[in-house]
BADREN-590784 format. One record per residue (C-alpha): residue number from 1; x, z, y. Coordinates in nm, 3 decimals, padded with zeros to 5 digits. Last residue first. Layout:
REM BADREN-590784
(NUM (X Z Y)),
...
//
This chain:
REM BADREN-590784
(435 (09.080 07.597 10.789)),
(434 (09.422 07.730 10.736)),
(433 (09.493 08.087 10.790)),
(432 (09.735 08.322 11.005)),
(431 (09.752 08.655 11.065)),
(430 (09.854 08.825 11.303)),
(429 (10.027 09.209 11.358)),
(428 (09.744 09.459 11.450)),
(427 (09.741 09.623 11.777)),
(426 (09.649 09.961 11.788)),
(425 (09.490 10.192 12.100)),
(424 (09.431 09.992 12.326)),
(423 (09.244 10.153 12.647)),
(422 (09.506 10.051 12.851)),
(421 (09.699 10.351 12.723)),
(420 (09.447 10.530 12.476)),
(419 (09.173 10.745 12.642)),
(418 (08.877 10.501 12.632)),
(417 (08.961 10.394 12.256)),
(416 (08.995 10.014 12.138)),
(415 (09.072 09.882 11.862)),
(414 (09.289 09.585 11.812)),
(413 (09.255 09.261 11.552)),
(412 (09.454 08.944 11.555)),
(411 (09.395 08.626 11.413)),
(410 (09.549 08.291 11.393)),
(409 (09.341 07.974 11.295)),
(408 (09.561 07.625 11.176)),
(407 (09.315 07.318 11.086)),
(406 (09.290 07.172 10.726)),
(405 (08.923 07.144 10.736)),
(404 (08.823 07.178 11.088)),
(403 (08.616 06.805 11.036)),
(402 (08.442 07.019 10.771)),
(401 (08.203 07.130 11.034)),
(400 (07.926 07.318 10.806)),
(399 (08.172 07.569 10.613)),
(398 (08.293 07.691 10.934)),
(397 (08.204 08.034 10.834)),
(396 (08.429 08.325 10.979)),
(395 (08.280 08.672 10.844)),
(394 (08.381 09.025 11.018)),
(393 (08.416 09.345 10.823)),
(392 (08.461 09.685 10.937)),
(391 (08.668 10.003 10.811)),
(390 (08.773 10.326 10.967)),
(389 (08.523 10.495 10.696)),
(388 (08.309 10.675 10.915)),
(387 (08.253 10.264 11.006)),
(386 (08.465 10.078 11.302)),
(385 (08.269 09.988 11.590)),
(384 (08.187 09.630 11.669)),
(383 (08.281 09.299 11.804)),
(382 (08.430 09.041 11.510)),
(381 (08.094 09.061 11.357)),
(380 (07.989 08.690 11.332)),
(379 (08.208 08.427 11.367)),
(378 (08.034 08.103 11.322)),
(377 (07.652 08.234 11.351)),
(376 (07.763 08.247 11.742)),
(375 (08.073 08.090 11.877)),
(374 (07.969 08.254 12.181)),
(373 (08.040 08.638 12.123)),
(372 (08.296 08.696 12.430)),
(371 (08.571 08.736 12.158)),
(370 (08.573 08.432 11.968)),
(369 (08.473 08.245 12.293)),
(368 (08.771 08.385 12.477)),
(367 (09.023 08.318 12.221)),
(366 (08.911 07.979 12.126)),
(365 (08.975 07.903 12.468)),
(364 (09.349 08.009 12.495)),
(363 (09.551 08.327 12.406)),
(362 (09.851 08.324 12.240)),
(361 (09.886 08.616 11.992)),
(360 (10.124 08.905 11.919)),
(359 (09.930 09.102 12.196)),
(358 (10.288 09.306 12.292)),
(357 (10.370 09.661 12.358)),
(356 (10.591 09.780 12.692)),
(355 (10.346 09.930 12.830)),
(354 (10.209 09.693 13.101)),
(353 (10.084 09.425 12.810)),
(352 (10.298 09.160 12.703)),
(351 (10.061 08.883 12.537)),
(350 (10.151 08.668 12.298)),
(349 (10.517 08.448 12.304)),
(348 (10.468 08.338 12.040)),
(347 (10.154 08.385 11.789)),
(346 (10.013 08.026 11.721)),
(345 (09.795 07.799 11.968)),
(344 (09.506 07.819 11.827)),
(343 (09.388 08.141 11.873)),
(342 (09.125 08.382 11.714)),
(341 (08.994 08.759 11.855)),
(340 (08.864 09.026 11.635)),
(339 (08.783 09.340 11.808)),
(338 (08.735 09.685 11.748)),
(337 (08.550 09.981 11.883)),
(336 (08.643 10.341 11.736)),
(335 (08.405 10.510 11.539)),
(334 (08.648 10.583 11.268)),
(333 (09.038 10.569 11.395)),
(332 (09.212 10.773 11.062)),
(331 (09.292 10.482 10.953)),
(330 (09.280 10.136 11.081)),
(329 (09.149 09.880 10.811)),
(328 (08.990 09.586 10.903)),
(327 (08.841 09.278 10.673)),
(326 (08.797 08.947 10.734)),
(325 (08.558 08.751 10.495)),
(324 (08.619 08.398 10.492)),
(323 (08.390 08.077 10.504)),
(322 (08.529 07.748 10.495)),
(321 (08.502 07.691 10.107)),
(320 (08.368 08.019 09.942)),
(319 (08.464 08.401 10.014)),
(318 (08.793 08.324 10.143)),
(317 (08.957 08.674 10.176)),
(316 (09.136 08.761 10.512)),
(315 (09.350 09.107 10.580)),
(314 (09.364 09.274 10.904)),
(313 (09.505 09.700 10.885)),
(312 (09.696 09.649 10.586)),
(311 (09.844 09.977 10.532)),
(310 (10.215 09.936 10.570)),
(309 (10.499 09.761 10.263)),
(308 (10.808 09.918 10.155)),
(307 (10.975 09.802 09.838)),
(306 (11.223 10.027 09.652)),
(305 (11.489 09.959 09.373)),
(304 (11.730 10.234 09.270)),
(303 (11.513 10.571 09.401)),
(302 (11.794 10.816 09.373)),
(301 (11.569 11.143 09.286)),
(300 (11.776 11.391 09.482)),
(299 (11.855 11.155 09.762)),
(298 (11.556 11.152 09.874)),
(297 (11.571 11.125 10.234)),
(296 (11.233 11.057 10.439)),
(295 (11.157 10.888 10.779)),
(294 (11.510 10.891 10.927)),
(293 (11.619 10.739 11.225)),
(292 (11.893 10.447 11.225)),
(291 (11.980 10.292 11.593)),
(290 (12.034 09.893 11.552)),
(289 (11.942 09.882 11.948)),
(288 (11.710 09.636 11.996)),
(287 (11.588 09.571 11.646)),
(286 (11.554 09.954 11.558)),
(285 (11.645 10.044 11.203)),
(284 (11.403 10.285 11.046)),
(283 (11.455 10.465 10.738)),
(282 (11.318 10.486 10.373)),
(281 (11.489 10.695 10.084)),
(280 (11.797 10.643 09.936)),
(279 (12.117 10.775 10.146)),
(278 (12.322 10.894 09.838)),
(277 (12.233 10.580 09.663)),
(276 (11.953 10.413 09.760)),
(275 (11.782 10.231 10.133)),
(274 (11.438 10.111 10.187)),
(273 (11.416 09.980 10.538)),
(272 (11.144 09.968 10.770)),
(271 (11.231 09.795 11.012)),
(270 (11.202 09.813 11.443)),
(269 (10.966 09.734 11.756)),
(268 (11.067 09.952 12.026)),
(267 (10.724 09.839 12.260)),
(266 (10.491 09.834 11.953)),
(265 (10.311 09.466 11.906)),
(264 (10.524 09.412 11.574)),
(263 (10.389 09.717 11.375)),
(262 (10.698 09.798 11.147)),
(261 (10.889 09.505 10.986)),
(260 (10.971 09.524 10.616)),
(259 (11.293 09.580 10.395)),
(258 (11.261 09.691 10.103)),
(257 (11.640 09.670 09.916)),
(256 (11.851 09.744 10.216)),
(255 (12.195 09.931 10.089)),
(254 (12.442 10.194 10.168)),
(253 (12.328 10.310 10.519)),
(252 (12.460 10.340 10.843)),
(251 (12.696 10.062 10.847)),
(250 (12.707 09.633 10.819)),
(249 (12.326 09.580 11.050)),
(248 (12.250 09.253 11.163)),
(247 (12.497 09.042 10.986)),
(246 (12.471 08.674 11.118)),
(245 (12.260 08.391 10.990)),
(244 (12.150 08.040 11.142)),
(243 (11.892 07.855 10.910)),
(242 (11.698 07.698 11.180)),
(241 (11.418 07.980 11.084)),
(240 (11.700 08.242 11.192)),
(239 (11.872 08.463 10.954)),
(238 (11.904 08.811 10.961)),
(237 (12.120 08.973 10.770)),
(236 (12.070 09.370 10.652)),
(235 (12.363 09.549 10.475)),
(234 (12.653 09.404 10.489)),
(233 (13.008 09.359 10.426)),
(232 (12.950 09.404 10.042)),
(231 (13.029 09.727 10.005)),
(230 (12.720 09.790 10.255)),
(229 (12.512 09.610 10.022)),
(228 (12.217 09.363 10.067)),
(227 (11.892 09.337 10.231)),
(226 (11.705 09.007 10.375)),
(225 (11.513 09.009 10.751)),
(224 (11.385 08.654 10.865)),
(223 (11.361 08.535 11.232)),
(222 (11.009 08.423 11.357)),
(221 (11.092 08.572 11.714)),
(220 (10.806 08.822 11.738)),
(219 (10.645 08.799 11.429)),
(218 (10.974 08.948 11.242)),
(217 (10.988 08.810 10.886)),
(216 (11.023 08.981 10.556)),
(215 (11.240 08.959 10.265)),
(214 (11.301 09.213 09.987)),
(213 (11.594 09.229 09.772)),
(212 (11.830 09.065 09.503)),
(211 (12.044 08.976 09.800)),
(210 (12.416 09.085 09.671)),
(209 (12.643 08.905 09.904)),
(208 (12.990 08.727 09.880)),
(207 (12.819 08.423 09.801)),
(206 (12.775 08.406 10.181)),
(205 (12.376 08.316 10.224)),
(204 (12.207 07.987 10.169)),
(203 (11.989 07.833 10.478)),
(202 (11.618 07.740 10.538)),
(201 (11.644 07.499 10.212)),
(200 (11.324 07.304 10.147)),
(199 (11.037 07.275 09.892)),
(198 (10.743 07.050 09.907)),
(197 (10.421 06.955 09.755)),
(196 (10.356 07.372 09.636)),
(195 (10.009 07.370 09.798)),
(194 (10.127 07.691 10.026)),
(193 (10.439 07.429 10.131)),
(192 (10.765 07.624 10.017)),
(191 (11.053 07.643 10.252)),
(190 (11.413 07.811 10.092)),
(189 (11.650 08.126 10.146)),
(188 (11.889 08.011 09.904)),
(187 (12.182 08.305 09.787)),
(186 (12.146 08.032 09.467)),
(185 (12.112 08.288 09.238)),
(184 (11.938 08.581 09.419)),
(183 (11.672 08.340 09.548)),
(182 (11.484 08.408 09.878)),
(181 (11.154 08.241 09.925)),
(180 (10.958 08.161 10.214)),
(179 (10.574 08.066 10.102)),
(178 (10.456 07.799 10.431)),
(177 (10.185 07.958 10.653)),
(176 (10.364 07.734 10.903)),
(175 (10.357 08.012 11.208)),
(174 (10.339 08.362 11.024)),
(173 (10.547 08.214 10.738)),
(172 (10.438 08.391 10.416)),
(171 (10.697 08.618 10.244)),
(170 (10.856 08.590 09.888)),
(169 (11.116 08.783 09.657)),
(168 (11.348 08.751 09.400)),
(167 (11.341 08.365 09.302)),
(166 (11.647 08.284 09.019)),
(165 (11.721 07.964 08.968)),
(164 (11.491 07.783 09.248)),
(163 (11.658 07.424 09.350)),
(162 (11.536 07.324 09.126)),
(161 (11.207 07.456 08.890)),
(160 (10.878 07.593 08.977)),
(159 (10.631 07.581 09.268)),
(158 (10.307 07.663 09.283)),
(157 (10.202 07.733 08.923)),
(156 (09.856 07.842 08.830)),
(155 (09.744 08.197 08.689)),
(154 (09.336 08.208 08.665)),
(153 (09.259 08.591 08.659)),
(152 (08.922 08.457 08.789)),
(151 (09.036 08.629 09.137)),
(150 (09.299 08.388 09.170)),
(149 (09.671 08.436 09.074)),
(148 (09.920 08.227 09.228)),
(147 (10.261 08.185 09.063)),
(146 (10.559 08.076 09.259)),
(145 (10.921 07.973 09.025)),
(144 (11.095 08.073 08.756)),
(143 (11.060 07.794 08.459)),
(142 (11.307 07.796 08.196)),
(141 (11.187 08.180 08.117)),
(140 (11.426 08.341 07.946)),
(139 (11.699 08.600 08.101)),
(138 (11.455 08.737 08.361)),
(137 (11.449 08.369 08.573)),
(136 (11.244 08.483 08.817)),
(135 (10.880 08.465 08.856)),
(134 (10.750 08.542 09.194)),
(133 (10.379 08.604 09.219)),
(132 (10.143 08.466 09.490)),
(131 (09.793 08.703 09.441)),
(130 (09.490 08.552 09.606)),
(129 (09.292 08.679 09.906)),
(128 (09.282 08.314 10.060)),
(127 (09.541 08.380 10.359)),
(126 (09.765 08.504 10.097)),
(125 (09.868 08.850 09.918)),
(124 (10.203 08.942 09.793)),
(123 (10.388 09.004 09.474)),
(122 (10.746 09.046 09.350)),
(121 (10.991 09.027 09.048)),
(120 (10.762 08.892 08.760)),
(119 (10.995 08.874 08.496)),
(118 (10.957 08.593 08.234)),
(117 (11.066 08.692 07.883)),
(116 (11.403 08.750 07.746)),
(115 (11.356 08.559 07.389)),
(114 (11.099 08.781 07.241)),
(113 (10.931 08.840 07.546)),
(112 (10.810 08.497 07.436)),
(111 (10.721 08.341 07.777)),
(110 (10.324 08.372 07.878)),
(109 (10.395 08.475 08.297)),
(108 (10.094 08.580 08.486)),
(107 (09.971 08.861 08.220)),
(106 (09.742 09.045 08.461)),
(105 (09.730 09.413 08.395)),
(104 (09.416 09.609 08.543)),
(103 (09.287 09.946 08.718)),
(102 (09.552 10.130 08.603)),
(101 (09.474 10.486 08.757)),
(100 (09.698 10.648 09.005)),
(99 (09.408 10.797 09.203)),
(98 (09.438 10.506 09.469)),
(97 (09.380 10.275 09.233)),
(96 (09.650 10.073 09.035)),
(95 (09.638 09.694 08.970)),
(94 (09.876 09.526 08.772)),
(93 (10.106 09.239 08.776)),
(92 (10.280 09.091 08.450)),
(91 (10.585 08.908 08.328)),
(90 (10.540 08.936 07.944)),
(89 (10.647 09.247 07.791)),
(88 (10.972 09.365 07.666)),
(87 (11.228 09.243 07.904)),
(86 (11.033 09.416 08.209)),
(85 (10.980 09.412 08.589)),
(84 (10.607 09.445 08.689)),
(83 (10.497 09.331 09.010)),
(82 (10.287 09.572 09.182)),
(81 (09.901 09.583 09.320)),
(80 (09.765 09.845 09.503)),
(79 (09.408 09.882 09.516)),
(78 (09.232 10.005 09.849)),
(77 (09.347 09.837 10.116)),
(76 (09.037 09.499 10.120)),
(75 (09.260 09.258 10.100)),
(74 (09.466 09.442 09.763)),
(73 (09.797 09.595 09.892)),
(72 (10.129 09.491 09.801)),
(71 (10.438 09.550 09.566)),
(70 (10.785 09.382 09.448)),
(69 (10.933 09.599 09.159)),
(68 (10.800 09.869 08.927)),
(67 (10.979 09.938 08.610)),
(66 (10.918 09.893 08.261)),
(65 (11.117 10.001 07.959)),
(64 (10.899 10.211 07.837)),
(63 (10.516 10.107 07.917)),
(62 (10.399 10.269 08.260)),
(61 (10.252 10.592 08.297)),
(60 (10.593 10.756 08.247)),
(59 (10.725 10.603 08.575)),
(58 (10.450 10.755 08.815)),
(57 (10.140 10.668 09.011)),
(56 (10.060 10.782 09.315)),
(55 (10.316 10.980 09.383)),
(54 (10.274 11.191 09.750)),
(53 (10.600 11.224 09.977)),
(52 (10.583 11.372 10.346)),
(51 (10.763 11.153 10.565)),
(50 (10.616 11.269 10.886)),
(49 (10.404 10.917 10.944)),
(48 (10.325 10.934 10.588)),
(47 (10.466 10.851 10.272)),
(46 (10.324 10.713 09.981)),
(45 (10.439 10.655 09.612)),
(44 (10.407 10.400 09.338)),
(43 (10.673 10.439 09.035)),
(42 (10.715 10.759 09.093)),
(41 (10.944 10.977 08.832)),
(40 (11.316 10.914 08.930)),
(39 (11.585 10.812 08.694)),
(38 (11.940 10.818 08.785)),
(37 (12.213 10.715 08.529)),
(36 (11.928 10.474 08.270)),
(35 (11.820 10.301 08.588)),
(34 (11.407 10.409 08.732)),
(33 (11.181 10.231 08.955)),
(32 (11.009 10.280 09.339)),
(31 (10.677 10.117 09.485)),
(30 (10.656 10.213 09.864)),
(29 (10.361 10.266 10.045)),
(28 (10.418 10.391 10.382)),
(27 (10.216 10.579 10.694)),
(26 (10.101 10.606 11.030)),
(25 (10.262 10.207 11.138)),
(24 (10.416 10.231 11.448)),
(23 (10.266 10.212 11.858)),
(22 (09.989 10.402 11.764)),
(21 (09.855 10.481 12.150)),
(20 (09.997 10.790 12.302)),
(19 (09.697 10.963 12.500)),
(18 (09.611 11.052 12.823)),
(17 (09.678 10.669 13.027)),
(16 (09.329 10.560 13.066)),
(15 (09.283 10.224 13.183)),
(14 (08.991 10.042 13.004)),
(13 (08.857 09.716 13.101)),
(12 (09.224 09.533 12.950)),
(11 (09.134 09.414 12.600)),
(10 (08.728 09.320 12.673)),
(9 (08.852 09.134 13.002)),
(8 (08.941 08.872 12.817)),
(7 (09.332 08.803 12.841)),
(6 (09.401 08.546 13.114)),
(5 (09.365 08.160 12.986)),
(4 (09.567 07.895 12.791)),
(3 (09.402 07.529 12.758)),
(2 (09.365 07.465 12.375)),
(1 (09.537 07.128 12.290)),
//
């Protein structure tokens, strides 16, 4: 076991107080569909920090009868990627730029369309760089279940069959790395291992409830975040990683379909919720206080499914065995200096810094030699500046000591600027991988 230390001197050497640090995400991506009573054009839109709109890629461009569901952002934050939900085509996932164009359509699921077809209901991104793909049950396929899609365009199963009915939406465990699935049949909220060996329930919730939404989990106390409807008796429950639910938030808006945590290090840490109806739009729900403040309203276009997902700011992509690429993202911050810093000993209870925000990592040994430079050719540029572009890159190889294979690494990135509180200015959310 790695011996805990004080934070390296490298976060805490500078102590200006003169500007506001980014204590929130700057901006939104949110993918957005279309009913036959209230249609709205985008289909892939952004909003920034003062919830100004911009479509990236609209409803028309997509084949009739499709509609945008679960989204994410390619590793490297340039291509969005967005589950596609249809009874006409087979389940796919496509790429779009950040022009709008269609970069590619995967075909993950092959059922007959014919006969209902597989949907393909959400999509994220894993420690590896791959796609995982929910396929629900769509009205056909006998298999819903976890897809991955590598970068070959090679579609393998993870998990399908019982207890999964009808899988809606998927998140990665920030301390087992384990897939965390919520099914809108079942009300399940079950444990996936990333090799697909095991399933288990986390909890089922009241029957009562419509849950054919987003889930997320908060990195500061592990608990998981699931929409539903106000005329139901709810609209966001939380349930805790023992399985324990209660009703976190039953007023203030009509529904939670995306529903994502904001920047976990900021001191008010809150959601991001996607809301419809005659409040649709996205909104943030404080986790303190439950208090509701509004990023955008558009009612007038009745978004009827949204997803809400930030800028990926750390992402990892596993070049070859034991070597990963780790790539930053913090716009509108070029030039600033960065750092990269590793732990073994998992995310909770970090770092509290004077300010209220919070290093979402433990720090130990590993720690201080990622971060002083001494694990040499093994993690090489973790230290730097961030390009014109607000970009860097850092490489972990362990490639050569295979006796790490299988071992749990979490990361966390922050910049740093001279005249930012502490001389942070943002603090990533972690990431974990296994070596």
């Amino acid at each position: 076991m790695c011996r805990r230390i004080l934070l390296p001197a490298v976060l805490l050497s500078l102590l200006a107080l003169t500007l506001a640090a980014q204590p929130h995400t700057a901006g939104w991506s949110f993918t957005g569909s279309a009913s036959a009573t209230s249609p709205t054009p985008v289909a892939l839109g952004l909003v920034d920090s003062t919830g100004k709109l911009s479509t990236i890629l609209t409803v028309s461009q997509l084949p009739a009868n499709v509609y945008a569901a679960g989204g994410t952002i390619d590793y490297d934050d340039r291509i969005y990627v967005m589950a596609l939900l249809s009874k006409v085509i087979n389940g796919s996932v496509i790429q779009v730029d950040q022009k709008g164009s269609i970069v590619q359509t995967i075909q993950v699921e092959s059922t007959n369309p014919g006969m209902g077809g597989g949907m393909t209901y959400d999509v994220i991104l894993d420690q590896n760089g791959d796609y995982i793909v929910v396929v629900g049950f769509g009205g056909g396929t006998p298999f819903p279940g976890l897809r991955k899609v590598d970068r070959a365009n090679k579609v393998t199963t993870i998990y399908q069959g019982a207890p999964l009915r009808d899988p809606y939406a998927v998140t990665v465990d920030i301390n087992s790395g384990d897939f965390v699935v919520v099914d809108t049949s079942t009300h399940g909220v079950y444990r996936i291992a990333p090799d697909g060996s095991a399933i288990t329930s986390v909890g089922i919730f009241p029957s009562n409830l419509s849950i054919r939404n987003q889930i997320c989990q908060d990195p500061r106390t592990g608990d998981y975040f699931v929409g539903s409807f106000q005329s139901n008796g709810a609209v966001l429950m939380r349930m805790d990683q023992l399985g324990q639910m209660t009703t976190f938030l039953a007023s203030g808006l009509i529904a939670g379909y995306g529903v994502y945590p904001d920047r976990a290090s900021a001191a008010a840490p809150r959601l991001a919720v996607g809301s419809t109806s005659t409040t649709s739009g996205i909104f943030f729900v404080d986790l303190a206080t439950k208090a509701i403040t509004t990023l955008i309203n558009t009612a007038s276009s009745s978004l009827t499914y949204l997803q809400v997902f930030p800028a990926r700011e750390l992402a990892t992509y596993l070049r070859s065995p034991g070597c990963w690429e780790i790539y930053l993202h913090f716009a509108g911050e070029a030039g600033n200096a960065y750092a990269v810093g590793l732990s073994l000993s998992d995310v909770r209870p970090g770092v509290p810094l004077p300010d209220g925000r919070r290093i979402l990592l433990n720090v130990d040994d590993l720690t201080a030699l990622s971060l002083s430079g001494r694990l040499g050719p093994l993690f090489a540029g973790n230290v730097g500046k961030l390009t014109p572009s607000a970009r860097a890159m850092a490489v972990l190889d362990v490639s050569s000591l295979p006796v790490l294979k299988g071992l749990p690494i979490w990361l966390l990135a922050a910049t740093l600027n001279p005249q930012a509180p502490l001389g942070i200015q943002t603090i990533s959310d972690p990431l974990r991988i296994t070596l």
